[in-house]
C-alpha positions as CSV (number, residue, x, y, z in Angstrom):
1,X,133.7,149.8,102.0
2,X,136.4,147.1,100.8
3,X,139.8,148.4,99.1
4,X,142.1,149.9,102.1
5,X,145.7,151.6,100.6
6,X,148.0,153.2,101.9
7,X,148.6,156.7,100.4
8,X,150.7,159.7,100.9
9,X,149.0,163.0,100.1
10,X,150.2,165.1,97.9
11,X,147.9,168.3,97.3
12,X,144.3,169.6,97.8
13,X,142.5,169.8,94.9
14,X,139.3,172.0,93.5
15,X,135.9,170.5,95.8
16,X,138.2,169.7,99.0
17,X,139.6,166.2,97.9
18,X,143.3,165.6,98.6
19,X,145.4,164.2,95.8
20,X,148.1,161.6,95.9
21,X,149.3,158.6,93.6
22,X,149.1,154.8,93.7
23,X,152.0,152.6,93.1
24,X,150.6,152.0,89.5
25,X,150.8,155.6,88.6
26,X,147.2,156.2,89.0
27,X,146.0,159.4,90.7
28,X,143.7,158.6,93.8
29,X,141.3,161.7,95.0
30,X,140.5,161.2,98.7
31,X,138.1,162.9,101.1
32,X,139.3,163.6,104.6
33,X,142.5,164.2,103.8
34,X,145.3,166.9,104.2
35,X,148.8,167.7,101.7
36,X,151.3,165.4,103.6
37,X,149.4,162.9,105.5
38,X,150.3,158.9,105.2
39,X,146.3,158.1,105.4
40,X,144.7,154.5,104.6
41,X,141.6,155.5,102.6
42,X,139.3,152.9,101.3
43,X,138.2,152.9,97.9
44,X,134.6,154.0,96.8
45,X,135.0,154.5,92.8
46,X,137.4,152.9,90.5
47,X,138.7,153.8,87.1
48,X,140.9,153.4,84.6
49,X,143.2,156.2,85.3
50,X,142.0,157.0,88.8
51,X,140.3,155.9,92.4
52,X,138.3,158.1,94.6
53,X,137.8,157.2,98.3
54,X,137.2,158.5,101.8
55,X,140.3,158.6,104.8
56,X,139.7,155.6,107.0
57,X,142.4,156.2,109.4
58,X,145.5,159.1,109.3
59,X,148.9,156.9,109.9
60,X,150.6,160.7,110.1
61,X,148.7,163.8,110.6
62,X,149.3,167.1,109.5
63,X,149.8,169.6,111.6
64,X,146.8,171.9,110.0
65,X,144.5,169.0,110.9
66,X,141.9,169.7,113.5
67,X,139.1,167.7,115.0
68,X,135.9,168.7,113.0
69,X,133.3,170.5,114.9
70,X,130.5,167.9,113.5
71,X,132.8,164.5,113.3
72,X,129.8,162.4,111.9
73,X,128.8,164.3,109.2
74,X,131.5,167.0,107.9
75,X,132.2,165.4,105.0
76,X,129.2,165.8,103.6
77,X,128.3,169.1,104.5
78,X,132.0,170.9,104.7
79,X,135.1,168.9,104.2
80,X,137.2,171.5,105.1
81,X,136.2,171.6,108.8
82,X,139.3,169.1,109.5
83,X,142.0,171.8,108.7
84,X,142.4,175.3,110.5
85,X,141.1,178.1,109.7
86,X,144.4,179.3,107.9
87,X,144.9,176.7,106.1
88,X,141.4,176.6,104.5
89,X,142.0,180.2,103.0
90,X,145.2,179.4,102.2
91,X,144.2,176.5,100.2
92,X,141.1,178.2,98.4
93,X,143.4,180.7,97.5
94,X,145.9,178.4,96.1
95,X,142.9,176.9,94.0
96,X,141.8,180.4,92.3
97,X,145.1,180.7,91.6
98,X,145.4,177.1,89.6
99,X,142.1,177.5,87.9
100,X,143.8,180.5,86.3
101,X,147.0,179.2,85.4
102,X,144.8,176.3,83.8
103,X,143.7,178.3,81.2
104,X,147.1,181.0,80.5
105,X,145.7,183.5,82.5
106,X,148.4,185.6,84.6
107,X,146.8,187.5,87.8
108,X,148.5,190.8,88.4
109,X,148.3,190.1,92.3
110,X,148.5,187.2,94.4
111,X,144.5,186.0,95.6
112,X,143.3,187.1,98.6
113,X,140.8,185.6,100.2
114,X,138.6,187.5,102.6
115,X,136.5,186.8,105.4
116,X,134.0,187.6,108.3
117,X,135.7,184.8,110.0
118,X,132.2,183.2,110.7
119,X,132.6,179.1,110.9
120,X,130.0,178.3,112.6
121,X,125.8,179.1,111.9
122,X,126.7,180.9,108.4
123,X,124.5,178.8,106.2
124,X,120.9,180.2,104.9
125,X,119.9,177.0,102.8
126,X,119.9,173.3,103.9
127,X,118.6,170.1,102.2
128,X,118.2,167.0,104.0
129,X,117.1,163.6,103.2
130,X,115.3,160.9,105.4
131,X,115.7,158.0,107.6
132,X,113.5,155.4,108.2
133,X,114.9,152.8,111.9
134,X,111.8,149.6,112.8
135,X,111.8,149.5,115.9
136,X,111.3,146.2,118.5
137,X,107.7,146.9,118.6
138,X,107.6,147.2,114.9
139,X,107.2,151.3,114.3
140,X,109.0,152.9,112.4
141,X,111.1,155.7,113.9
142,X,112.0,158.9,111.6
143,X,115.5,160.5,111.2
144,X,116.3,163.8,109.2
145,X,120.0,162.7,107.3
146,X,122.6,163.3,105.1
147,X,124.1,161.5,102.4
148,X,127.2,160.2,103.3
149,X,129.8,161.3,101.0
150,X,130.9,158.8,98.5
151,X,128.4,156.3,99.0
152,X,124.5,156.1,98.7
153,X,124.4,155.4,102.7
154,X,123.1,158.0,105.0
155,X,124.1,159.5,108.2
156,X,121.5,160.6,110.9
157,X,121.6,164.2,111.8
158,X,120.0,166.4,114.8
159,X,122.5,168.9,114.8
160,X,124.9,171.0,112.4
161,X,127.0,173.6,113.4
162,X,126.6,175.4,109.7
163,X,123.2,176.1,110.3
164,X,121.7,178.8,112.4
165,X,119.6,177.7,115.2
166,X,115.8,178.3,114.1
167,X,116.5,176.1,110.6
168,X,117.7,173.7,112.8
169,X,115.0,173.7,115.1
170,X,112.3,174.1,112.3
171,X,113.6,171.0,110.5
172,X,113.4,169.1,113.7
173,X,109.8,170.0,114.7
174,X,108.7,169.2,111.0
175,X,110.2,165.7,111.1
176,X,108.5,165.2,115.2
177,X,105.2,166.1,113.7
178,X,105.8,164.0,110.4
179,X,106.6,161.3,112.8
180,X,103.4,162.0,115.3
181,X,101.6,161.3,111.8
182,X,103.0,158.3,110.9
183,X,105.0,159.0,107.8
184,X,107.6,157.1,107.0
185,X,110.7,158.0,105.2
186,X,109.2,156.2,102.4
187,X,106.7,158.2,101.6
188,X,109.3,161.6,101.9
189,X,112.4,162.8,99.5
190,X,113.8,165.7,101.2
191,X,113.3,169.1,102.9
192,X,114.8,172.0,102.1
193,X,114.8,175.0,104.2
194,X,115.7,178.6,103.9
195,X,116.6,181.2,106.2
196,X,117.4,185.0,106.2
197,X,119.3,186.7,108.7
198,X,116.3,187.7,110.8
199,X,115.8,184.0,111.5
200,X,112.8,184.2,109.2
201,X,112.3,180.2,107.8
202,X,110.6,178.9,104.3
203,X,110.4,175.4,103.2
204,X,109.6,172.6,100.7
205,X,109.3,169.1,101.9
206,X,109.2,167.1,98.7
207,X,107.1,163.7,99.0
208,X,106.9,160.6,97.2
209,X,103.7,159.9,98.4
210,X,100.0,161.4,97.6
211,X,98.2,159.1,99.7
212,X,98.6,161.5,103.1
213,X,96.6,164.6,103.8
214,X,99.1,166.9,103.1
215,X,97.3,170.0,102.5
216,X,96.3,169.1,106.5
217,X,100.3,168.3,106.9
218,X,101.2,171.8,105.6
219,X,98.6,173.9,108.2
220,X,100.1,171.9,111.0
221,X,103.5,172.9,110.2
222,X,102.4,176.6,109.5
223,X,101.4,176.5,112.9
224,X,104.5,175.1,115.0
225,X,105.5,177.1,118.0
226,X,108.7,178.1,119.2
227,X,111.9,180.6,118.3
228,X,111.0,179.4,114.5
229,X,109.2,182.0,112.8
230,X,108.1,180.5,109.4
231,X,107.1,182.3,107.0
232,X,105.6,180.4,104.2
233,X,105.9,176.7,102.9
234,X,105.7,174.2,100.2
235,X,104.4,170.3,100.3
236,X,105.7,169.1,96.8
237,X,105.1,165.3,94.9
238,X,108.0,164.1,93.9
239,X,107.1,161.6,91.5
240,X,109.6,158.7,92.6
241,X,110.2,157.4,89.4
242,X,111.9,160.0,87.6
């Protein structure tokens, strides 16, 4: 990323951005942020009347902000995890109310928003990409990842703390046995995985590919071991050029 400016914050905005504006009057949206803050953020879009961008450094921090629970990857999963827990309800509410006023329309009470107070393990649907290292000896190691937010890089996961455990664990024994088999991330899009709140798992894994025995692929998976209990699943081509 090229482009570092200074910026002070001004507001959060709908999505989790944080607002401020540019000596030239334009509006920059920024990722990472918090209402206050003097951040340096480097740019990742440019137009005319705006610039997006992602915090690369927080000159003055708010005192809402809080060290994310997953630092690598937050932003792309849940860019609120760098605020407290107040302050992210206090925000969202501050957002309903907006949207409203947006359009004329008066609430006869102020939003509330409500909660189980669950941050951690909530999620019951995850999609992640691949990542494909060579190594010295000149195989190819394979990574489950995100997208990293604003930019068509990636970030390597093995953990998330939105996710409970057995998704987690399933996706992780899919990509070991994908990797005892020699796929590549070439040959994969993504897997998705759903969970309910037994800890019951489906999943698609989406390939690029057809060359593979995947019909084979899909029995082995069916029949991983462990706290996983997985119910059904889906090997799906993905042709890659649409």
């Amino acid at each position: 990323m090229k482009n570092i400016l200074q910026l002070n914050l001004e507001k959060i905005v709908g999505g989790g951005q944080a607002m401020g504006t540019l000596t030239d009057g334009r509006k920059a949206f920024v990722w990472g942020g918090l209402p206050g803050e003097t951040i340096e953020m480097a740019i990742t879009k440019k137009k005319s009347k705006l610039v997006e961008g992602v915090v690369t450094n927080v000159i003055a921090p708010s005192a809402e902000r809080i060290t994310p629970i997953d630092p690598d990857s937050f932003l792309s999963t849940s860019p609120w995890q760098m605020m407290n827990f107040a302050a992210e309800q206090r925000y969202k509410a501050q957002l309903i109310d907006e949207a409203f006023e947006l359009h004329n329309v008066s609430l006869p009470d102020t939003t509330t928003v409500y909660t189980d107070n669950e941050i951690t393990n909530y999620r019951n649907k995850v999609e992640f990409s691949w990542y494909g290292t060579t190594n010295d000896d000149g195989t190819e190691s394979l990574d489950l990842a995100f997208f990293r937010r604003g930019s068509k890089g990636k970030i390597i996961v093995n953990q998330c703390s939105l996710l409970p455990e057995p998704m987690m664990q399933l996706a992780l024994q899919v990509r070991d046995l994908l990797q005892d088999q020699s796929i590549s991330a070439r040959q994969l899009k993504t897997l998705l995985i759903r969970c309910n709140q037994a800890g019951d798992c489906v999943f698609q894994l989406y390939v690029k590919d057809l060359t593979p025995d995947w019909k084979t692929m899909l029995h082995h998976i069916m029949a991983l071991q462990g706290t996983v209990l997985c119910r059904g699943g889906e090997v799906i081509y993905s042709d890659p050029r649409s």
